[in-house]
N, CA, C and O atoms as a Maestro MAE file, in Angstrom:
{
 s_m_m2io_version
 :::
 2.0.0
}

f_m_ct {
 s_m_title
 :::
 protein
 m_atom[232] {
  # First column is atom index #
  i_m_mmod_type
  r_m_x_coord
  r_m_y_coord
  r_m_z_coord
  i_m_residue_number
  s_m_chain_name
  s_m_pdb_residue_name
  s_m_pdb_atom_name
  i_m_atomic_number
  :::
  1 25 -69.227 57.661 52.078 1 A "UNK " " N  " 7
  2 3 -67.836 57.816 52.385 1 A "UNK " " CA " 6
  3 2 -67.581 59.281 52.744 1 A "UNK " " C  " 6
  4 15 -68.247 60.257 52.398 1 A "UNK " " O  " 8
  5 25 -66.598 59.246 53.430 2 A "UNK " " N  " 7
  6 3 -66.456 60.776 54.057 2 A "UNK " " CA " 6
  7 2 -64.509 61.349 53.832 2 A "UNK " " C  " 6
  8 15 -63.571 60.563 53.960 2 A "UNK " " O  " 8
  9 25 -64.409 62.322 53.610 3 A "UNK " " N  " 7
  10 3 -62.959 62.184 53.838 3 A "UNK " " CA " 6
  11 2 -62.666 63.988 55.172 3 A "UNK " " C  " 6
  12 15 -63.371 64.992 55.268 3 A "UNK " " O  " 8
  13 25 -61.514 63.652 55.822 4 A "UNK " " N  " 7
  14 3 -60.999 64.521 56.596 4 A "UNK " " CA " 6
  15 2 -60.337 64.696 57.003 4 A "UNK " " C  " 6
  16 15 -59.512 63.791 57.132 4 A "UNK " " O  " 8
  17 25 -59.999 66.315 57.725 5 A "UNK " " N  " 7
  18 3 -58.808 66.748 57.725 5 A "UNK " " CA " 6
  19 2 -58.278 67.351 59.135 5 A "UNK " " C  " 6
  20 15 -58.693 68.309 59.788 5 A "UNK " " O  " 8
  21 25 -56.911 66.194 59.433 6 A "UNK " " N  " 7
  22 3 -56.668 66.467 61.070 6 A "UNK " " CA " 6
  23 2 -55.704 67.522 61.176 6 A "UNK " " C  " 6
  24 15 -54.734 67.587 60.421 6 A "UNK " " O  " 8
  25 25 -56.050 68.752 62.526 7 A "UNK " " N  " 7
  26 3 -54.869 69.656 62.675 7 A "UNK " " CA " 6
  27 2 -53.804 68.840 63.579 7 A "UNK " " C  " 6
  28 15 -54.208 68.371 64.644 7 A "UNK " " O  " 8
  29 25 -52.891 68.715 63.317 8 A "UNK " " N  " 7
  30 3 -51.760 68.322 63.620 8 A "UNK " " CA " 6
  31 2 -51.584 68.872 65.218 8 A "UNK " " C  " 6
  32 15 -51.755 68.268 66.276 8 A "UNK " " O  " 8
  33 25 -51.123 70.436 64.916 9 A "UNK " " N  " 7
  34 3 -50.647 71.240 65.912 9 A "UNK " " CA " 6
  35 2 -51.829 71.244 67.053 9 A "UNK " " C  " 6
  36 15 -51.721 71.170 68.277 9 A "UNK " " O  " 8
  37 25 -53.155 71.371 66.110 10 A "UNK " " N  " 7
  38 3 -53.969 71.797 67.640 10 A "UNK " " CA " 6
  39 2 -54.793 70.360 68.029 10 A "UNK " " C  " 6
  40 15 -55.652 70.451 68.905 10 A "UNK " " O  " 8
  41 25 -54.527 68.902 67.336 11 A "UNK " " N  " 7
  42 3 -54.863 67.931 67.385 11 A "UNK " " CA " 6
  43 2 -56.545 68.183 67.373 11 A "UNK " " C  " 6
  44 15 -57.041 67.875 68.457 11 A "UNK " " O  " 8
  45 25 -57.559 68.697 66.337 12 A "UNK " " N  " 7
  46 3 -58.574 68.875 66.038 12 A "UNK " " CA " 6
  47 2 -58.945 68.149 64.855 12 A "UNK " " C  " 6
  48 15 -58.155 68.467 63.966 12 A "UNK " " O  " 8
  49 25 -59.996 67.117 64.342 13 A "UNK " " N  " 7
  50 3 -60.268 66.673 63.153 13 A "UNK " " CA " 6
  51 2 -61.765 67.665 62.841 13 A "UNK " " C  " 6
  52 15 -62.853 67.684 63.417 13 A "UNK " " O  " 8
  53 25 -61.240 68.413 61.695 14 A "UNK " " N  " 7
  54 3 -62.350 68.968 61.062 14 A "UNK " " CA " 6
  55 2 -63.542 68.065 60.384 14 A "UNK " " C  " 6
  56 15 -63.538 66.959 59.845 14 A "UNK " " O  " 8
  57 25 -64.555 69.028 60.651 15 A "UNK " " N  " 7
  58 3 -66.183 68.629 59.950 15 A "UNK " " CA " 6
  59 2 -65.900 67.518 58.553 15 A "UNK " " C  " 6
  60 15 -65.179 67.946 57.652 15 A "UNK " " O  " 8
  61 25 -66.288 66.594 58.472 16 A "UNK " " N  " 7
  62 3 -65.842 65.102 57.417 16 A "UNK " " CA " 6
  63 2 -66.443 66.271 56.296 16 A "UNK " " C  " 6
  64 15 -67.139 67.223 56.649 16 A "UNK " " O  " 8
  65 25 -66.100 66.047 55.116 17 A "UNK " " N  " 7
  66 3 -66.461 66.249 54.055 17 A "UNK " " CA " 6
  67 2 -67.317 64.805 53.257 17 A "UNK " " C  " 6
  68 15 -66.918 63.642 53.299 17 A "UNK " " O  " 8
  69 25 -68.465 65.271 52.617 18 A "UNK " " N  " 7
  70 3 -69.143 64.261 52.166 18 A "UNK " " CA " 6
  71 2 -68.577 63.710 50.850 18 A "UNK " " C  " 6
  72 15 -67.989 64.621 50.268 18 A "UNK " " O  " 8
  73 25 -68.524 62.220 49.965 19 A "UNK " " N  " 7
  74 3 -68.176 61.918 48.888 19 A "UNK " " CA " 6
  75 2 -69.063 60.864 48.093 19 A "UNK " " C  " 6
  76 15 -69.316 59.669 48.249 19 A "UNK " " O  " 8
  77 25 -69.444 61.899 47.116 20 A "UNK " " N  " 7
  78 3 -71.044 61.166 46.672 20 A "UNK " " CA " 6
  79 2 -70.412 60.141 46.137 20 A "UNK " " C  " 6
  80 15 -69.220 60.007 45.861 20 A "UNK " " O  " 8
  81 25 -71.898 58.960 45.932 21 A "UNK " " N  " 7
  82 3 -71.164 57.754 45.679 21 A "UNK " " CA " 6
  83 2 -71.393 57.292 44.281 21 A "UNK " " C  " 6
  84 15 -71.890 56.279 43.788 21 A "UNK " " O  " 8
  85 25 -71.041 58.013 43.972 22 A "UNK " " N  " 7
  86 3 -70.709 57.823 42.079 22 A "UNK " " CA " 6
  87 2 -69.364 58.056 41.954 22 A "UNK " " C  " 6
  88 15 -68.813 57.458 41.030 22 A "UNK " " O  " 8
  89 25 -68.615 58.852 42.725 23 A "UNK " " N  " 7
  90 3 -67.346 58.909 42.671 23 A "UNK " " CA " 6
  91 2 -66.177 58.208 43.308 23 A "UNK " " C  " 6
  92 15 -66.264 56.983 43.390 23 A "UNK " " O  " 8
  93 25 -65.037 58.832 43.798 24 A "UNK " " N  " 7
  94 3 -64.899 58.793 45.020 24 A "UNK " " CA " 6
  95 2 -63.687 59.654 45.633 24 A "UNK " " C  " 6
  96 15 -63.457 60.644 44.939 24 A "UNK " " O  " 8
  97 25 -62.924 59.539 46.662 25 A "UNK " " N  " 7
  98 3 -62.045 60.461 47.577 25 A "UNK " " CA " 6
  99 2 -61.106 61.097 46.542 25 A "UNK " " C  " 6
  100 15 -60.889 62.300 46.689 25 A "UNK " " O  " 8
  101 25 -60.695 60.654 45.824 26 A "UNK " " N  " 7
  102 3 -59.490 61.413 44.837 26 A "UNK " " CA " 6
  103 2 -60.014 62.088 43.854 26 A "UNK " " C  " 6
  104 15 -59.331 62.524 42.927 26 A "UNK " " O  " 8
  105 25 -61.813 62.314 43.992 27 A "UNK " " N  " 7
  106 3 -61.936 63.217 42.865 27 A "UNK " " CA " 6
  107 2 -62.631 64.050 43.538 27 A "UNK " " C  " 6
  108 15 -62.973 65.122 43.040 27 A "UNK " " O  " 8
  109 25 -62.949 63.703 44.758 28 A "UNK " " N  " 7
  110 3 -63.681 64.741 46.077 28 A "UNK " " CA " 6
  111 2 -62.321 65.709 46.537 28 A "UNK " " C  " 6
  112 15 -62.439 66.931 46.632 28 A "UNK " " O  " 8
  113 25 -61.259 65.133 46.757 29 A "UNK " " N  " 7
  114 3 -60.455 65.870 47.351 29 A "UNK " " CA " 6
  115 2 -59.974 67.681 46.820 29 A "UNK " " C  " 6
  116 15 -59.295 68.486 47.458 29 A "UNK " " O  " 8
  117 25 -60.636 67.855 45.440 30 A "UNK " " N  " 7
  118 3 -59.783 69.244 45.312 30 A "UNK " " CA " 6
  119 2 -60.879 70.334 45.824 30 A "UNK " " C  " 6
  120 15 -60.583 71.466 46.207 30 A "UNK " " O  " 8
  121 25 -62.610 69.627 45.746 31 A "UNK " " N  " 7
  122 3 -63.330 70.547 46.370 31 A "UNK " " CA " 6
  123 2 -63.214 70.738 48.028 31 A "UNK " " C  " 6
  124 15 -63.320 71.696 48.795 31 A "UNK " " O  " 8
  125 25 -62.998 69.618 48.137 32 A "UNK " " N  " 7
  126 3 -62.279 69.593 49.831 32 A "UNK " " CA " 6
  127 2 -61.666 70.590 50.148 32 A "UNK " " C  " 6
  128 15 -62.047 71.526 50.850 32 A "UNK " " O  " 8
  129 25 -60.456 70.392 49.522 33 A "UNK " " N  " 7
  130 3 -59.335 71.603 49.882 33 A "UNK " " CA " 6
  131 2 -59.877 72.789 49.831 33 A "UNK " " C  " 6
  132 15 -60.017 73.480 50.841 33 A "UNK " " O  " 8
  133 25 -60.378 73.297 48.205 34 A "UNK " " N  " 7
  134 3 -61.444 74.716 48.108 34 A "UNK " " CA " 6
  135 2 -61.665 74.984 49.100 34 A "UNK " " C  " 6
  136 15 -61.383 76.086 49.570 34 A "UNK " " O  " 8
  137 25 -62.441 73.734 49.951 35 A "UNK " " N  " 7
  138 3 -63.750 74.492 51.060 35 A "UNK " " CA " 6
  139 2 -62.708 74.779 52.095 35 A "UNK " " C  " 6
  140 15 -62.785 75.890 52.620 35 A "UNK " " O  " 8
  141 25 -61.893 74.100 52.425 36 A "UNK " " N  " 7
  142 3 -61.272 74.605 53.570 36 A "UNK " " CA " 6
  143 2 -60.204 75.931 53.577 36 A "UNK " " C  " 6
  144 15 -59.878 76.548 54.592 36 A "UNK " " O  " 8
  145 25 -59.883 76.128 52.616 37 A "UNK " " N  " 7
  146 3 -60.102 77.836 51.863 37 A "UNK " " CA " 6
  147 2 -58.416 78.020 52.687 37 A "UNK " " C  " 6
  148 15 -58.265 78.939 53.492 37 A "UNK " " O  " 8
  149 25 -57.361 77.143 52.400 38 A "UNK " " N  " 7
  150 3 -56.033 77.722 53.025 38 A "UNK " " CA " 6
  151 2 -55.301 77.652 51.622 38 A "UNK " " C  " 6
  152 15 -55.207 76.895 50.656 38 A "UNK " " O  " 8
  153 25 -54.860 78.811 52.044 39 A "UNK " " N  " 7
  154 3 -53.292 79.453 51.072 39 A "UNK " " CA " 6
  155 2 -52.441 79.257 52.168 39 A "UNK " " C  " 6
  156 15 -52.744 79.228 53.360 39 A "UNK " " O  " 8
  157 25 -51.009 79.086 51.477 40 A "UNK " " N  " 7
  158 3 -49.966 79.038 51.676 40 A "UNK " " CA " 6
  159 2 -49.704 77.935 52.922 40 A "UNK " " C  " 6
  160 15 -48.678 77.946 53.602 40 A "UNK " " O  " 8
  161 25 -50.726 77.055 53.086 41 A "UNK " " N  " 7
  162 3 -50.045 75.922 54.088 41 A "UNK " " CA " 6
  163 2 -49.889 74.570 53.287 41 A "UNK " " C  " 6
  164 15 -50.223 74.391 52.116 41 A "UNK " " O  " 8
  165 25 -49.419 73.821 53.991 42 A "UNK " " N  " 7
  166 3 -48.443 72.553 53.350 42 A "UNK " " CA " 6
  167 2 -49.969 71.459 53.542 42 A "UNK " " C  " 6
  168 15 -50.694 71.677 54.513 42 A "UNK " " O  " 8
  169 25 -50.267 70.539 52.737 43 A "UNK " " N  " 7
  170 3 -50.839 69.402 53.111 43 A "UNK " " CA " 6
  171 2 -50.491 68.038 52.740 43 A "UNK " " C  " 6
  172 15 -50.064 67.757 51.620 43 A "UNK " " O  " 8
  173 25 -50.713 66.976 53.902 44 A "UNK " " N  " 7
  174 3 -49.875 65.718 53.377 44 A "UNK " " CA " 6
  175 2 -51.300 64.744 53.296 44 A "UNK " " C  " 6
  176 15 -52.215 64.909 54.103 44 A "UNK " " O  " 8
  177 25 -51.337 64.000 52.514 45 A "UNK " " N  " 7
  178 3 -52.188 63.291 52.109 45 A "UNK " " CA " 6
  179 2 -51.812 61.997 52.095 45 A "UNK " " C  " 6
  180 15 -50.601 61.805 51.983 45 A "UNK " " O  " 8
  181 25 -52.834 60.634 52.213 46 A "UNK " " N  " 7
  182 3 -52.394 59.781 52.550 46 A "UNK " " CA " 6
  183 2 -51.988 59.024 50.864 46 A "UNK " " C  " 6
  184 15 -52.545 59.394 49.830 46 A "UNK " " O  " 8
  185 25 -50.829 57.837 50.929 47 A "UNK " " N  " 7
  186 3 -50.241 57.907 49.241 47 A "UNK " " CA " 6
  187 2 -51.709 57.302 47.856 47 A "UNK " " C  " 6
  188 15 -51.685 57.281 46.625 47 A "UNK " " O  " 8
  189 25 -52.926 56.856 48.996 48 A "UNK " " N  " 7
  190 3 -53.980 56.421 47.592 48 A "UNK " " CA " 6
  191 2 -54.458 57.671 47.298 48 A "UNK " " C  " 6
  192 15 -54.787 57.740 46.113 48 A "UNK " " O  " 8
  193 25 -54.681 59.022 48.116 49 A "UNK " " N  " 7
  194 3 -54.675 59.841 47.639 49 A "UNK " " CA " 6
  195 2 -53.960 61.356 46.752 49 A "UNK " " C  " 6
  196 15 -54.022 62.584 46.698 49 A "UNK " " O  " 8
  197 25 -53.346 60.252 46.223 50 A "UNK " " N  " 7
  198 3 -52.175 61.131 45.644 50 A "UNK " " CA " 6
  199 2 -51.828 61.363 44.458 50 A "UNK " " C  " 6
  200 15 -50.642 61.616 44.244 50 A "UNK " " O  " 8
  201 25 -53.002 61.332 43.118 51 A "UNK " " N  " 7
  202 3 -52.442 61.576 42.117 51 A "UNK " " CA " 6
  203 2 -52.142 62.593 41.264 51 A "UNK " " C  " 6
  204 15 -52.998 63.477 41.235 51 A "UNK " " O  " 8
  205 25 -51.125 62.756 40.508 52 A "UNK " " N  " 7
  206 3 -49.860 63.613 40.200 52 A "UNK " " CA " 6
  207 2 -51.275 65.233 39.616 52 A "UNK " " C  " 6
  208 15 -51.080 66.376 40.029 52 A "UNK " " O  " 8
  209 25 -52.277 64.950 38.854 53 A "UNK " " N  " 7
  210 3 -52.859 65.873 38.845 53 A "UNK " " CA " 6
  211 2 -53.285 67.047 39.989 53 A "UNK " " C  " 6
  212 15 -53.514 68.239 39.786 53 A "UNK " " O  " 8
  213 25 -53.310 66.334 41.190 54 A "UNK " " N  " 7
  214 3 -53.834 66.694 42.375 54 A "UNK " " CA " 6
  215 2 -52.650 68.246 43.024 54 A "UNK " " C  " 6
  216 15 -52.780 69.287 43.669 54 A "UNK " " O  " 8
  217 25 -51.846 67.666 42.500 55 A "UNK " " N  " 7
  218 3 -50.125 68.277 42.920 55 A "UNK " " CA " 6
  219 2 -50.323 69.459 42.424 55 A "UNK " " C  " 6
  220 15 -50.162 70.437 43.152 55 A "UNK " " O  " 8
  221 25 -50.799 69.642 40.790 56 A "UNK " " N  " 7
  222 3 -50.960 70.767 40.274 56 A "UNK " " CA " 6
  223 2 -52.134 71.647 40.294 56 A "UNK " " C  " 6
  224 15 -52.371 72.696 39.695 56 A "UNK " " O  " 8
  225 25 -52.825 70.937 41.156 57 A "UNK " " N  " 7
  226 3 -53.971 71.706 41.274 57 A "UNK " " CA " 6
  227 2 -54.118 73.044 42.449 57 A "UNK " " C  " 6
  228 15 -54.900 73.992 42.391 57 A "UNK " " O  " 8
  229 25 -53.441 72.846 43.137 58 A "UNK " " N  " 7
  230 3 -53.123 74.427 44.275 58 A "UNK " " CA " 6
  231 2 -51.510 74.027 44.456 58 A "UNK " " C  " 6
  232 15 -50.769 74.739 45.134 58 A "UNK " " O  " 8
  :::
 }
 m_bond[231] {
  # First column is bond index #
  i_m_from
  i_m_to
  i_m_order
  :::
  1 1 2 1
  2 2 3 1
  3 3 4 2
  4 3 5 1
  5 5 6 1
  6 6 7 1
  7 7 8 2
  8 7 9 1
  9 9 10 1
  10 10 11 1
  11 11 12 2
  12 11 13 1
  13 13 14 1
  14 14 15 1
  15 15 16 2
  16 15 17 1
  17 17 18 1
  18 18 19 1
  19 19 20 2
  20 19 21 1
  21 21 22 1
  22 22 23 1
  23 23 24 2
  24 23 25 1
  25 25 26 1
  26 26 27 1
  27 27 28 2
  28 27 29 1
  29 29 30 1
  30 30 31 1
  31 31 32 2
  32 31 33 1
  33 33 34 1
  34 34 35 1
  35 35 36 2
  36 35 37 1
  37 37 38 1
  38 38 39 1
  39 39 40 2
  40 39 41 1
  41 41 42 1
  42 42 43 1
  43 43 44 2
  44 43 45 1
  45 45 46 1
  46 46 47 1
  47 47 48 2
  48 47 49 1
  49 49 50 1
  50 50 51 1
  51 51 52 2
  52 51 53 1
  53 53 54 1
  54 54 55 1
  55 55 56 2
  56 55 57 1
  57 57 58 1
  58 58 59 1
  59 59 60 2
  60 59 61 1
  61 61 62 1
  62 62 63 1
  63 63 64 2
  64 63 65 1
  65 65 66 1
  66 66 67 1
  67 67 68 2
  68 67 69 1
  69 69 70 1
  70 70 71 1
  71 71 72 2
  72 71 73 1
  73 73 74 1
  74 74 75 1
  75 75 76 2
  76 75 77 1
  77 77 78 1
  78 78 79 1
  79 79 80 2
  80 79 81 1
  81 81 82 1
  82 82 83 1
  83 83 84 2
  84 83 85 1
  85 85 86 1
  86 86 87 1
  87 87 88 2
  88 87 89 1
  89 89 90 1
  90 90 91 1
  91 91 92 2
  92 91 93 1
  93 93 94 1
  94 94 95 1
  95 95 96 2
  96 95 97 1
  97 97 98 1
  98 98 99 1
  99 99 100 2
  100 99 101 1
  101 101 102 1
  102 102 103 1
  103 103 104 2
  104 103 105 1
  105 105 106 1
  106 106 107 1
  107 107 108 2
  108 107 109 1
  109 109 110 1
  110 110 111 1
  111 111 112 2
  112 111 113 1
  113 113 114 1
  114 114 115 1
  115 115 116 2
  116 115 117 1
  117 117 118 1
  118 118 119 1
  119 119 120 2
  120 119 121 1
  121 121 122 1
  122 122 123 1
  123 123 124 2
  124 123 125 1
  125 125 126 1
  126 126 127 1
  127 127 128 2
  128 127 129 1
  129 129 130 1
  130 130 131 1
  131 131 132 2
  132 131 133 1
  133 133 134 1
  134 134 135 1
  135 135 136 2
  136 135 137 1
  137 137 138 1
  138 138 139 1
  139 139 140 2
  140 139 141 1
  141 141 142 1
  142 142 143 1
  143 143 144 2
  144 143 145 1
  145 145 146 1
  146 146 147 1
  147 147 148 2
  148 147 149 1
  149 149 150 1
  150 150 151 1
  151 151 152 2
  152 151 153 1
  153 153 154 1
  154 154 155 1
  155 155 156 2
  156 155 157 1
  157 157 158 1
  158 158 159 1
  159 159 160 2
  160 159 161 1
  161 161 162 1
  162 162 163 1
  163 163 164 2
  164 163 165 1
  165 165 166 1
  166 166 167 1
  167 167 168 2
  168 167 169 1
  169 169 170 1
  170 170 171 1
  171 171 172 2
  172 171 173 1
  173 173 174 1
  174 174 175 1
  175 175 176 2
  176 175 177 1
  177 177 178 1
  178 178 179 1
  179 179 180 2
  180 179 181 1
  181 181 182 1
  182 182 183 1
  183 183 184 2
  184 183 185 1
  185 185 186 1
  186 186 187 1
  187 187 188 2
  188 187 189 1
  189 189 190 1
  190 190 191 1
  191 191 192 2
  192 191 193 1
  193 193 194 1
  194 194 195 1
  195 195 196 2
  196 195 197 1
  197 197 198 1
  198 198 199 1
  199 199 200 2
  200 199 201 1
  201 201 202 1
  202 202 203 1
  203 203 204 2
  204 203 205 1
  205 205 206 1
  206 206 207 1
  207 207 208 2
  208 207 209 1
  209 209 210 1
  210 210 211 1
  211 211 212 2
  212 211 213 1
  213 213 214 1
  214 214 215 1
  215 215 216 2
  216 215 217 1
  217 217 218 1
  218 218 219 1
  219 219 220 2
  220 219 221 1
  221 221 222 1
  222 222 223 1
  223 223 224 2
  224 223 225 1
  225 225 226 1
  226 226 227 1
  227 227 228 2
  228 227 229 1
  229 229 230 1
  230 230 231 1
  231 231 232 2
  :::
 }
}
């Protein structure tokens, strides 16, 4: 499984991020974000990936 992240503005889908399969996308997602290394921008996520821990995490 892979998860990724589309630029909106410049309509670009970044490099998939890998999600080992012992897990899955909602517990891959905060190293995700890490790697893609942005402060101060907004991200919308789709609602299965959305739980309330996630919110507080950046």
């Amino acid at each position: 499984m892979l998860v990724s992240a589309y630029l909106v503005e410049r309509g670009v889908i970044l490099d998939p991020y890998p999600v080992d399969r012992k897990t899955n996308e909602i517990k891959a997602l905060p190293a995700f974000i890490e790697q893609l290394a942005l402060k101060g921008v907004v991200i919308a996520l789709d609602a299965i990936s959305t739980p309330k821990k996630l919110s507080a995490h950046h």
